[in-house]
N, CA, C and O atoms as a MOPAC input file, in Angstrom:
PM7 MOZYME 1SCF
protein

 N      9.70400 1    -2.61500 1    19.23400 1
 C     11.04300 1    -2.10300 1    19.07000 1
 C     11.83600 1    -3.07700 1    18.19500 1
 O     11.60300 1    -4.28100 1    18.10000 1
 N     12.83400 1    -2.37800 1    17.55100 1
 C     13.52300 1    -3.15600 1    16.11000 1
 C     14.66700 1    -3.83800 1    16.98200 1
 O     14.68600 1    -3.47800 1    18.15900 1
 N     15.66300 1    -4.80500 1    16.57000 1
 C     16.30100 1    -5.00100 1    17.44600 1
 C     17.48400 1    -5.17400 1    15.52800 1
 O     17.06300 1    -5.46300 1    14.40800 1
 N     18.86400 1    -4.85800 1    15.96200 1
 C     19.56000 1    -5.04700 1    14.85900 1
 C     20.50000 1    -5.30600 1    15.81500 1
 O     20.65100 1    -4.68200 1    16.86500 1
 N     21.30100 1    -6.50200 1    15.31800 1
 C     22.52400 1    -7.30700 1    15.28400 1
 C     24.37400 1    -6.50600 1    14.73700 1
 O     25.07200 1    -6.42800 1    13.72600 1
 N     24.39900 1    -6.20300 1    15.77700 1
 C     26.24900 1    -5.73100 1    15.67300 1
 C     27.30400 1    -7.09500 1    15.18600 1
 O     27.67400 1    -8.04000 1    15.88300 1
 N     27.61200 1    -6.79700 1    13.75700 1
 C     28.93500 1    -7.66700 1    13.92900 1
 C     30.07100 1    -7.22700 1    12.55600 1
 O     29.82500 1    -7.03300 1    11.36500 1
 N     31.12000 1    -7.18800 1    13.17900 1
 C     32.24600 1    -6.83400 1    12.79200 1
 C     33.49600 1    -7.43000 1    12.83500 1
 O     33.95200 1    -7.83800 1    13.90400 1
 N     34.31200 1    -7.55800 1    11.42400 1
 C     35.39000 1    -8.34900 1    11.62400 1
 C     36.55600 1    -8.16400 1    11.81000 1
 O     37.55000 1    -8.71000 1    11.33100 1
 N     36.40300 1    -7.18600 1    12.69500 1
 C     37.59800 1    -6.10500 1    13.49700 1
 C     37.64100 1    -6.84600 1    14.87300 1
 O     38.77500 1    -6.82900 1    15.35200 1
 N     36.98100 1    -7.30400 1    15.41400 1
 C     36.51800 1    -8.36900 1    16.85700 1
 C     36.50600 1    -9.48400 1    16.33500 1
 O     36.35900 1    -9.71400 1    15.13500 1
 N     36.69900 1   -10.45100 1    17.41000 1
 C     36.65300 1   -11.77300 1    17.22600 1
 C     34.99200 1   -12.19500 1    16.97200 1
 O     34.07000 1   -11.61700 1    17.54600 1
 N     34.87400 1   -12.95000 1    16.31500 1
 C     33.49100 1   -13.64400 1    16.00900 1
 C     32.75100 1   -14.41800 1    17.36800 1
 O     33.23500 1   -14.53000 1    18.49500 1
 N     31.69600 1   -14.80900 1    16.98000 1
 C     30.93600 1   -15.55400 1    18.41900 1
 C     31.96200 1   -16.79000 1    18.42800 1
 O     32.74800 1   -17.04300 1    17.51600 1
 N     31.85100 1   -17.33300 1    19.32400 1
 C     32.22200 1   -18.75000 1    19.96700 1
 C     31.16200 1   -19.36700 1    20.40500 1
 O     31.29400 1   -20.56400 1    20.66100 1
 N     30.15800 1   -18.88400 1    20.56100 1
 C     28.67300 1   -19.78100 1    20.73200 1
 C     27.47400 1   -19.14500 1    19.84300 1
 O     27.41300 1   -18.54800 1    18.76900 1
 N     26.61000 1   -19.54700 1    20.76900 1
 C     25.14400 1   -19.16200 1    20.14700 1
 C     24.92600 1   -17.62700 1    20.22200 1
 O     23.73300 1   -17.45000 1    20.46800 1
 N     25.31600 1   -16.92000 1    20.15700 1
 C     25.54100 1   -15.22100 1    20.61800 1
 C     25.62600 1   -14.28600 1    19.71500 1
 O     26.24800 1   -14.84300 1    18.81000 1
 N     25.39800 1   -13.21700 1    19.38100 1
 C     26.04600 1   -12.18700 1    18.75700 1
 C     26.97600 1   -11.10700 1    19.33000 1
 O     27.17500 1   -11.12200 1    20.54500 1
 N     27.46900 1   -10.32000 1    18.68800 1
 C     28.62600 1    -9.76900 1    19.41700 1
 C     28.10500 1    -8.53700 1    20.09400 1
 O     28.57400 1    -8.10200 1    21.14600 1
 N     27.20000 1    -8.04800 1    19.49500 1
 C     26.55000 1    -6.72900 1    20.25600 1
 C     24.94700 1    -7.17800 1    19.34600 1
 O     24.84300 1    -7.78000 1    18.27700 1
 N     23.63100 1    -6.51200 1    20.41900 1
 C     22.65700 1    -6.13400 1    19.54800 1
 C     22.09100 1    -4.84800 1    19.88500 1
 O     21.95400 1    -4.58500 1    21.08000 1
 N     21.67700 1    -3.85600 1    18.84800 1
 C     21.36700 1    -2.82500 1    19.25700 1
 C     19.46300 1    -2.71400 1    19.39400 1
 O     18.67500 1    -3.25400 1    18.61800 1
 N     19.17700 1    -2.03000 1    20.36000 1
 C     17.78600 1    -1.80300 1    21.13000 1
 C     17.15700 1    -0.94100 1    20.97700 1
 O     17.04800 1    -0.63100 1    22.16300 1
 N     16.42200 1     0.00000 1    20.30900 1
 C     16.27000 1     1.39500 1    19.42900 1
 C     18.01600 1     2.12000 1    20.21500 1
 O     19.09400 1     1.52700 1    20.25400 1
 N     17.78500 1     3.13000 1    20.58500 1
 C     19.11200 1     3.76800 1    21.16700 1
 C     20.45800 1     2.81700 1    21.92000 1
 O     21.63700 1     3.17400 1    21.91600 1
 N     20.09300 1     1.96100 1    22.33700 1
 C     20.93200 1     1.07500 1    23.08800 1
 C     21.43200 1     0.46100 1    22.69200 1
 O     20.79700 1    -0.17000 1    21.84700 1
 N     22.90800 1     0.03800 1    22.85300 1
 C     24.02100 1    -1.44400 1    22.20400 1
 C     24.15900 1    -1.95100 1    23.63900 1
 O     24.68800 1    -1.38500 1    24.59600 1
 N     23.43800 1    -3.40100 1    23.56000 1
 C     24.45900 1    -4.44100 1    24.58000 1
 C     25.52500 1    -5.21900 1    23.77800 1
 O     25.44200 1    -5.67600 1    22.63800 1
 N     26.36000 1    -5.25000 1    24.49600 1
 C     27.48900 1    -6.22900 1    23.99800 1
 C     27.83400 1    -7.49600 1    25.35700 1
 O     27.76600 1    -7.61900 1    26.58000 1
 N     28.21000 1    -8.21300 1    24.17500 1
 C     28.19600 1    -9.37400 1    24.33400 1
 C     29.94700 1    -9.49500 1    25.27400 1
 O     30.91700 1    -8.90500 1    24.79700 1
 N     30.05200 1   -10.20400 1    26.39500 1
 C     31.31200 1   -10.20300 1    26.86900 1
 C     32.30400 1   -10.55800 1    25.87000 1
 O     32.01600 1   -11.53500 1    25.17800 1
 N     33.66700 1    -9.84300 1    25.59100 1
 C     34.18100 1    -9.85200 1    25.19200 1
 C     36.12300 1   -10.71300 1    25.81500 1
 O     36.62100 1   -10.35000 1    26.88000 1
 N     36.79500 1   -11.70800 1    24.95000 1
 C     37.55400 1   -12.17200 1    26.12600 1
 C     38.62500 1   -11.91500 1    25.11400 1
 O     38.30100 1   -11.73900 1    23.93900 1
 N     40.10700 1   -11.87500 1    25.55300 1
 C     41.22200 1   -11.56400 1    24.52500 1
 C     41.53800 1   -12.34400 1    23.04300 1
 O     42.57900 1   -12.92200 1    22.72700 1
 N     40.54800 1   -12.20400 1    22.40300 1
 C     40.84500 1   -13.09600 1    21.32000 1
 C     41.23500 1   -12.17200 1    19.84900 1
 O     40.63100 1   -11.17700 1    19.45000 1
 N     42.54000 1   -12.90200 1    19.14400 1
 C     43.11800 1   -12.18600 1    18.06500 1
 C     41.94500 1   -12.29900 1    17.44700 1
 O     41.32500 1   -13.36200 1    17.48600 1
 N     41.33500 1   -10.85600 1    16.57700 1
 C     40.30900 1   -11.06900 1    15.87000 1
 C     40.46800 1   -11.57700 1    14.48300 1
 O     39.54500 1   -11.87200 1    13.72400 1
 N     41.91500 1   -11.65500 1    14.20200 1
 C     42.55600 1   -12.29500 1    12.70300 1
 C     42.61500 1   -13.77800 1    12.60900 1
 O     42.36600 1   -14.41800 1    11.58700 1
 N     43.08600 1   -14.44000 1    14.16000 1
 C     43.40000 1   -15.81500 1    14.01900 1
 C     42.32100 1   -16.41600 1    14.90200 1
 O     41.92400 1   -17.52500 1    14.54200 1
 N     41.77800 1   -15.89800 1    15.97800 1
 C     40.73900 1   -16.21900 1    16.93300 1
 C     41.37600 1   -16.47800 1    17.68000 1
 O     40.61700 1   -16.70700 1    18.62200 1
 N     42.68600 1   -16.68800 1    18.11700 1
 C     43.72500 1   -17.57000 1    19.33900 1
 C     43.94900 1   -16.08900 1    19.96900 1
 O     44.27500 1   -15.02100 1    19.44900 1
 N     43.60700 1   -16.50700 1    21.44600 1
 C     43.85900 1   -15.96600 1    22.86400 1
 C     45.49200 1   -15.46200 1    22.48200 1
 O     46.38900 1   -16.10700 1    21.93800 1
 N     45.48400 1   -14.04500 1    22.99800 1
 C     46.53000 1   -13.35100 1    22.73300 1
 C     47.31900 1   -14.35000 1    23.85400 1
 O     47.00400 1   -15.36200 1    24.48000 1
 N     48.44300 1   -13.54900 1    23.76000 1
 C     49.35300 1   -14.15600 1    24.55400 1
 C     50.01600 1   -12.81700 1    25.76100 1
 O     49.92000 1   -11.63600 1    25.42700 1
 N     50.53900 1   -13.13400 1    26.87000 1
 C     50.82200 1   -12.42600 1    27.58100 1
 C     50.05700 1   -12.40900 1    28.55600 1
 O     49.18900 1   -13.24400 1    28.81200 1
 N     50.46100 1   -11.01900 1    29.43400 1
 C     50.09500 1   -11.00800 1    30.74700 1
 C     48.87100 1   -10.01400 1    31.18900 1
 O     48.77900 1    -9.24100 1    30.23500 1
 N     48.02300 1    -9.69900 1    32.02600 1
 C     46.91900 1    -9.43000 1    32.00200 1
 C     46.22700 1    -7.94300 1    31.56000 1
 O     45.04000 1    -7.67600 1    31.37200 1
 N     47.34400 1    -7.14000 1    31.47200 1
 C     47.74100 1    -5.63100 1    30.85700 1
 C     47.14000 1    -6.28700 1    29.45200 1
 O     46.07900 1    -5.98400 1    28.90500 1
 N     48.01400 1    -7.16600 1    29.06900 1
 C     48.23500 1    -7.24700 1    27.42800 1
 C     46.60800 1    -8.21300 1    27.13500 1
 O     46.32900 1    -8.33400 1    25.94200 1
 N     46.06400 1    -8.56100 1    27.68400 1
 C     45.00200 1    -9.42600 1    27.66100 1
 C     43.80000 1    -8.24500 1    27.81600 1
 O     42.87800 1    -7.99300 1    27.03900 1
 N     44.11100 1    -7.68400 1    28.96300 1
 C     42.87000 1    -6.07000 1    29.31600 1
 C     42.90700 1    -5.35400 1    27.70300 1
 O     41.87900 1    -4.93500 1    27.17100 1
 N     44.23100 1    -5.29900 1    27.06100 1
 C     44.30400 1    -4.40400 1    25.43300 1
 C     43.67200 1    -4.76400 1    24.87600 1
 O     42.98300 1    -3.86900 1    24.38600 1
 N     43.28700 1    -6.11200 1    24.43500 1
 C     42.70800 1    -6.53400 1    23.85000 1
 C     41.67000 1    -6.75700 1    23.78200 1
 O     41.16100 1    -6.63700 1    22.66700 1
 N     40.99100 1    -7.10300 1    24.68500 1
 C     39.69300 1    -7.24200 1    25.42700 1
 C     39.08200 1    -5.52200 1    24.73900 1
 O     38.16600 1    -5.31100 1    23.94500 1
 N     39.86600 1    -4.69200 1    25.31800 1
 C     38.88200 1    -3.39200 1    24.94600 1
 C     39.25300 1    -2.29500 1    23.55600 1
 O     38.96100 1    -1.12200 1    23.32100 1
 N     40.03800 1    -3.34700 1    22.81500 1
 C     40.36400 1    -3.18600 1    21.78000 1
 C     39.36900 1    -3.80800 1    20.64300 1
 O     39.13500 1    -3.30500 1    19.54400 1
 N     38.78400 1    -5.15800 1    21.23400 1
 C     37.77600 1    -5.45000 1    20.78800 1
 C     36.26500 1    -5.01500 1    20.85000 1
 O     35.50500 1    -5.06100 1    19.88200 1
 N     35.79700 1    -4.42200 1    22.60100 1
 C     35.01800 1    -3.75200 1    22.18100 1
 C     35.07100 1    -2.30500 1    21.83200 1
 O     33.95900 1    -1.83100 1    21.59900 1
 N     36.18100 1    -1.39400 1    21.72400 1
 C     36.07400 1    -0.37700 1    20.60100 1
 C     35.79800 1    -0.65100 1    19.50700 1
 O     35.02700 1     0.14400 1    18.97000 1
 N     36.21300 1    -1.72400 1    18.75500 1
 C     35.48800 1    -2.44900 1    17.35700 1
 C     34.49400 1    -2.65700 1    17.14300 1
 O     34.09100 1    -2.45800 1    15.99700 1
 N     33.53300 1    -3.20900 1    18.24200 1
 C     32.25400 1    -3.27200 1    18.00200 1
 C     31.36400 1    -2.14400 1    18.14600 1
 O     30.43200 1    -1.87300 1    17.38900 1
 N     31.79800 1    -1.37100 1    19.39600 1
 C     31.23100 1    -0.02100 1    19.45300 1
 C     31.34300 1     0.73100 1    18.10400 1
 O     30.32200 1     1.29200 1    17.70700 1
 N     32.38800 1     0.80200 1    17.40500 1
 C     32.41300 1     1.85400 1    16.45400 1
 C     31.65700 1     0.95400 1    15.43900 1
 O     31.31600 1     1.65400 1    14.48600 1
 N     31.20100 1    -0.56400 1    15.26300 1
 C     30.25100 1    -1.39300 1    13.98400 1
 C     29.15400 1    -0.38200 1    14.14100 1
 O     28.61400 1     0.32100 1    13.28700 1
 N     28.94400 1    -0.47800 1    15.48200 1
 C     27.55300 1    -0.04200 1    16.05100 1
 C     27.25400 1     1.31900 1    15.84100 1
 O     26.06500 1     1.62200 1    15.93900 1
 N     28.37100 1     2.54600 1    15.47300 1
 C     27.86600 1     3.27900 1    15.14900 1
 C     28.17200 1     4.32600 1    16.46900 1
 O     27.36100 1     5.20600 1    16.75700 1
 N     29.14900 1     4.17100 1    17.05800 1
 C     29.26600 1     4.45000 1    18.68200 1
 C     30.53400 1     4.53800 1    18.99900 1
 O     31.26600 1     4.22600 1    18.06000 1
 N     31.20200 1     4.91200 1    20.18300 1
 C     32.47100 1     5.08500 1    20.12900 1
 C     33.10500 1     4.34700 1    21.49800 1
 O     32.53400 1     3.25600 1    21.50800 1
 N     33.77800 1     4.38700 1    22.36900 1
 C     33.90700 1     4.02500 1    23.88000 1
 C     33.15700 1     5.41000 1    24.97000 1
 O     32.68200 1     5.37200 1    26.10600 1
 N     33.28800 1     6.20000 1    24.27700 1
 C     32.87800 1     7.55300 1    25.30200 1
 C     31.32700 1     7.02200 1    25.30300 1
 O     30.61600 1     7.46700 1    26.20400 1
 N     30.87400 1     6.30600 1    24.57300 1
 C     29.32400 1     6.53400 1    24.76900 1
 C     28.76000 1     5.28400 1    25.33600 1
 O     27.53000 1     5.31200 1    25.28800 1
 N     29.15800 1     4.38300 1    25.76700 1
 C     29.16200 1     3.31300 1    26.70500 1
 C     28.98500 1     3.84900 1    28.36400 1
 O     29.97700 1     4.31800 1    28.92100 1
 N     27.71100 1     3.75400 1    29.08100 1
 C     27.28100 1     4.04100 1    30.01300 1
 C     27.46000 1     2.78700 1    31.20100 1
 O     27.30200 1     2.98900 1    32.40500 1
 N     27.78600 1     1.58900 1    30.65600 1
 C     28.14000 1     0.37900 1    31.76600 1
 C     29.20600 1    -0.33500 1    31.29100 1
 O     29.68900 1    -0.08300 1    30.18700 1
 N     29.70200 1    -1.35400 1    32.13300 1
 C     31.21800 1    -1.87200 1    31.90700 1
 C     30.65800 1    -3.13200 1    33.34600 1
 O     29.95800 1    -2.95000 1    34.34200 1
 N     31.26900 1    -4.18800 1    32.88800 1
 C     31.12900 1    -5.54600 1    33.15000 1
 C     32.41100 1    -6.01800 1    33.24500 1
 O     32.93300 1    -6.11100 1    32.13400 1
 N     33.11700 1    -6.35200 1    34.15700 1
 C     34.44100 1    -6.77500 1    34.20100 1
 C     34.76300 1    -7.88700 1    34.82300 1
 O     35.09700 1    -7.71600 1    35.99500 1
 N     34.77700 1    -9.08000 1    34.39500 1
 C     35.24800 1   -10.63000 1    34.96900 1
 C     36.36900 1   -10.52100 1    35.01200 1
 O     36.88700 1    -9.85800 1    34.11300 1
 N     37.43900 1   -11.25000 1    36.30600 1
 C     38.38000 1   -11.45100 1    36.00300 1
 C     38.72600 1   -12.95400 1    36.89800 1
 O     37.87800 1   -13.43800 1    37.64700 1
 N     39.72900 1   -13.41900 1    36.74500 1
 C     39.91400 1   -15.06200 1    37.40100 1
 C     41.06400 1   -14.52800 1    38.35700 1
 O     42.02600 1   -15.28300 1    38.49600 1
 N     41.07500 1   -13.68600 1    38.82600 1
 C     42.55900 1   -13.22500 1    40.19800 1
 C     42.00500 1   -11.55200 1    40.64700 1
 O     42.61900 1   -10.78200 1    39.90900 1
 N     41.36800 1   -11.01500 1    41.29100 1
 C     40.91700 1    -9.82900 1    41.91800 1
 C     42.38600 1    -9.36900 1    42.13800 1
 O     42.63600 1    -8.16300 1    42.15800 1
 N     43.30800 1   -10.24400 1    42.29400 1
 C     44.75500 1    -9.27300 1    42.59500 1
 C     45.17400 1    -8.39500 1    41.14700 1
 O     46.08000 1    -7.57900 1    40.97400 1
 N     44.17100 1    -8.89400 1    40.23300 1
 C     44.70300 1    -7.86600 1    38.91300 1
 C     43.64300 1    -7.01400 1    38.67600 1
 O     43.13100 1    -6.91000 1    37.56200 1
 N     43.14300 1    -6.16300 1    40.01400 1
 C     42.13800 1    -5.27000 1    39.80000 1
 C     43.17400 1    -4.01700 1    39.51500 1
 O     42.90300 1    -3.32800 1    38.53200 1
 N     44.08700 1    -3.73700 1    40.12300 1
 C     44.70500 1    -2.54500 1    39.60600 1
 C     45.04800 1    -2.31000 1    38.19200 1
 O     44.64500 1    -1.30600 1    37.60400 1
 N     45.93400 1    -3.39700 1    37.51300 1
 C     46.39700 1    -3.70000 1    36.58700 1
 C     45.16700 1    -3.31600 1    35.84500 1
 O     45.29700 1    -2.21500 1    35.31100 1
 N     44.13200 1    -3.82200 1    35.66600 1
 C     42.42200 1    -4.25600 1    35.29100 1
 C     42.47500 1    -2.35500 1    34.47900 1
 O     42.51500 1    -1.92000 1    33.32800 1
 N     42.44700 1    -1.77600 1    35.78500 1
 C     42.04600 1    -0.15200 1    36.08100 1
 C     42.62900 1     0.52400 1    35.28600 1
 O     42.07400 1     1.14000 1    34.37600 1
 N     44.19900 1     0.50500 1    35.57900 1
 C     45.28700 1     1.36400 1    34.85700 1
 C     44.87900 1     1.12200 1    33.59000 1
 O     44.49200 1     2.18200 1    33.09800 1
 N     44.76300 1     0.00000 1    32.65300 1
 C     44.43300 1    -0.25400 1    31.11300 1
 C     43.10800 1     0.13800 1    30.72300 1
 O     43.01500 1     0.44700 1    29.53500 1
 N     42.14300 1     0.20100 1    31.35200 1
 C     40.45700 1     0.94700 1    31.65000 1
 C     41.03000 1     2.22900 1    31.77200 1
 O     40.26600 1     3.08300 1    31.32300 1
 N     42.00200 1     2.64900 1    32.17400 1
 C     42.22200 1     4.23700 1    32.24500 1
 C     42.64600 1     4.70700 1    30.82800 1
 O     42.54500 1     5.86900 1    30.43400 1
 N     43.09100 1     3.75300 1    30.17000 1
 C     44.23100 1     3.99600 1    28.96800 1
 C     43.05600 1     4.35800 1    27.65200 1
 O     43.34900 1     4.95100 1    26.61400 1
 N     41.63800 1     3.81200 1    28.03000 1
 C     40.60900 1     3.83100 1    27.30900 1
 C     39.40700 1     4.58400 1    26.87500 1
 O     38.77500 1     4.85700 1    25.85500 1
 N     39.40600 1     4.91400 1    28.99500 1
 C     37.93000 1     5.44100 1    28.45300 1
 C     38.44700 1     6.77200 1    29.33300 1
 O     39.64100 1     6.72500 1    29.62700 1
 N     37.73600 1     7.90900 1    29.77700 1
 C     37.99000 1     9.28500 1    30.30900 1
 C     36.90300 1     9.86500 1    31.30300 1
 O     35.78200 1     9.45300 1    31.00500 1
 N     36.92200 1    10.77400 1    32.48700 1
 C     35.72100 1    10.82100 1    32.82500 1
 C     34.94200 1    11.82600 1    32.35200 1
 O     35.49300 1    12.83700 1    31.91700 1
 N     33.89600 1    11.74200 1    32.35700 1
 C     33.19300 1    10.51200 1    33.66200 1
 C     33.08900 1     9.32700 1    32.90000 1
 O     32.74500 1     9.15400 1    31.73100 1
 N     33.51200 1     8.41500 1    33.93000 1
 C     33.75900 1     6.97700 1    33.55100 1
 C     32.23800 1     6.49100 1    33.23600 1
 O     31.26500 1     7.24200 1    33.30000 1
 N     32.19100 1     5.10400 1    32.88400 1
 C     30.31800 1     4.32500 1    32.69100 1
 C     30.59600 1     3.28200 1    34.12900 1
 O     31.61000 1     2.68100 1    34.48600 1
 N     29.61300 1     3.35100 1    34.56700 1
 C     29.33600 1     2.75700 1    35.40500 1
 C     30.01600 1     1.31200 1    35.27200 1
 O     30.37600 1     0.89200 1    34.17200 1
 N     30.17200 1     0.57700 1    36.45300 1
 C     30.82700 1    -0.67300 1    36.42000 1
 C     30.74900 1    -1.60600 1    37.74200 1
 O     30.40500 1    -1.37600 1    38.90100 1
 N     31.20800 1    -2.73500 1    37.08100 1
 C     31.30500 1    -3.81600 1    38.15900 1
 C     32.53200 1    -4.38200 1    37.50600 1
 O     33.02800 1    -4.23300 1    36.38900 1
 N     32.96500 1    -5.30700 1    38.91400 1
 C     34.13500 1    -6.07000 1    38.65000 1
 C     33.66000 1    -7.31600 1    39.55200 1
 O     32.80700 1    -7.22700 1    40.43500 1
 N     34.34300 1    -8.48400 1    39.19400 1
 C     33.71900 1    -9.84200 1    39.83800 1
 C     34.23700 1   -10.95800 1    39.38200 1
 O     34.01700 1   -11.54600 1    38.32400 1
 N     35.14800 1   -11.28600 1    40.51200 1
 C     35.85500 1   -12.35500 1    40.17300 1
 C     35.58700 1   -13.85800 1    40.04800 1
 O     34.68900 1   -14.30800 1    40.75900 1
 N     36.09100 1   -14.49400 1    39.42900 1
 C     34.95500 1   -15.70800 1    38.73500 1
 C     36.21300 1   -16.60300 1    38.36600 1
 O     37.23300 1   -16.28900 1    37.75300 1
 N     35.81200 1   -17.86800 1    38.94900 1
 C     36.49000 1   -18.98700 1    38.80000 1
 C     37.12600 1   -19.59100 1    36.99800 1
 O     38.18800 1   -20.20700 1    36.90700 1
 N     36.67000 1   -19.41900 1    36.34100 1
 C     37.15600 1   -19.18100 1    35.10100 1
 C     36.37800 1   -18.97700 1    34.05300 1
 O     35.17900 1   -19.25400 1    34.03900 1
 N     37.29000 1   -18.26100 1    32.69600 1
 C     36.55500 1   -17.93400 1    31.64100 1
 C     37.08900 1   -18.90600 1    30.59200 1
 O     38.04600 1   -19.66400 1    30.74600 1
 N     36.03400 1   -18.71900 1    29.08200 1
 C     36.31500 1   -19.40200 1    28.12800 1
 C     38.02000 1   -19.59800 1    27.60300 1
 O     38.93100 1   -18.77400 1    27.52600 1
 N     37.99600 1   -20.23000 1    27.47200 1
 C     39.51200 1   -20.67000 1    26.49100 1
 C     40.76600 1   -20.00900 1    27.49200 1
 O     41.82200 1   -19.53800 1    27.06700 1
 N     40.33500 1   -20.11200 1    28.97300 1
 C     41.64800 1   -19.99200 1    29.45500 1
 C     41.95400 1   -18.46300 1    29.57800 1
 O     43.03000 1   -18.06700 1    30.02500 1
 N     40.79900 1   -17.48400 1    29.09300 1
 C     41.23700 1   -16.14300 1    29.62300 1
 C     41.22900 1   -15.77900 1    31.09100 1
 O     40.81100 1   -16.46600 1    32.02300 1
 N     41.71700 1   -14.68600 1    31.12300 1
 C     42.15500 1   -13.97800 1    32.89600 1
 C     40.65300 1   -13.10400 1    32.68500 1
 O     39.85400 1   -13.14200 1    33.62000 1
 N     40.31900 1   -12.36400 1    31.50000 1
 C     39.59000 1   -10.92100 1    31.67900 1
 C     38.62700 1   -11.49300 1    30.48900 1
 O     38.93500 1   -12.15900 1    29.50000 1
 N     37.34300 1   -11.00000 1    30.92500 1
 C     36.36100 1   -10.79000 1    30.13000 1
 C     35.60400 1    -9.25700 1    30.44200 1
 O     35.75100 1    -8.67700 1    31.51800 1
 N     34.86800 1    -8.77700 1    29.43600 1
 C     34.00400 1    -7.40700 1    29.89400 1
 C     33.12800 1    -7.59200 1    28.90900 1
 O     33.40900 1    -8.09400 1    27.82100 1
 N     31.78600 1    -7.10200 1    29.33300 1
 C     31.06200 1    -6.81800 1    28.76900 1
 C     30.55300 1    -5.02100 1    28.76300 1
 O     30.98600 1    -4.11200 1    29.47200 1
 N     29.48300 1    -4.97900 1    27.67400 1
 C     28.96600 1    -3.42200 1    27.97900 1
 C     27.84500 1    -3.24300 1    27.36800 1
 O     27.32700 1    -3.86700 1    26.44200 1
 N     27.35200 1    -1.91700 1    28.23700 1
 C     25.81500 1    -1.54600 1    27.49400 1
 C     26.26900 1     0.35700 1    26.57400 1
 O     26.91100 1     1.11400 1    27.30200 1
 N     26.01900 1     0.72900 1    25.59200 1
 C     26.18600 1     1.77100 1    25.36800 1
 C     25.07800 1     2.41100 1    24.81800 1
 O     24.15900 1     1.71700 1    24.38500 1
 N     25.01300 1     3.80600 1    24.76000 1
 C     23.69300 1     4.39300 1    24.80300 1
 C     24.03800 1     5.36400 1    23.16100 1
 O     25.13800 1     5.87700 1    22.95800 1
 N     23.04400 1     5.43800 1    22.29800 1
 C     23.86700 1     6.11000 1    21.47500 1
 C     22.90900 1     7.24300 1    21.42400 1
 O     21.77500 1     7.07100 1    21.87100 1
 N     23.32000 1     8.57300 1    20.83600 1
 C     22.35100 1     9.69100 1    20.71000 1
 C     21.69600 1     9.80600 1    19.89000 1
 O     20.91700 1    10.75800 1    19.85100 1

């Protein structure tokens, strides 16, 4: 199986050894994604609404490199550093995707890179 490399400069670039998505014959994993301006690379600013925008503002960017959209994303990976912003988390996940939703987890985690609240990752399936 071929494996091809997602990257787009609509999303923020790696910060490590990583790529941003790779696709699997039909399949895109992506790489967790955390609120970063994809123009300047600096962590948006604001509060965790405005951090969730971004976050899945970035992976709509990569989904659509990939050839894919948000509707076609079958899993969702959701870190956050305060479980009290699971609602908040939801309502902006609502603003995004439609049902039937992709499967998911949420899991709160002592901290992420550069000081974010929210990270997500995803797997999407393309036709």
């Amino acid at each position: 199986m071929s494996r091809q490399i997602i990257a787009t400069d609509q999303a923020p670039a790696a910060i490590g050894p990583y790529s941003q998505a790779v696709r699997a014959g039909g399949t895109v994993y992506f790489s967790g994604q955390i609120p970063l301006d994809p123009a300047t690379g600096a962590l948006v600013e604001g509060d965790i609404a405005a951090q969730t925008r971004r976050v899945f503002d970035n992976l709509k960017a990569v989904a659509e490199a990939a050839g894919g959209a948000l509707d076609k994303i079958v899993r969702v990976g959701i870190y956050v550093t305060d479980l009290a912003h699971f609602g908040e988390v939801n309502a902006v996940m609502a603003e995004y995707f439609a049902q039937p939703y992709p499967a998911r987890s949420t899991i709160e985690v002592a901290g992420l890179p550069r000081g974010a609240q929210v990270e997500v990752d995803a797997v999407m399936v393309l036709d």
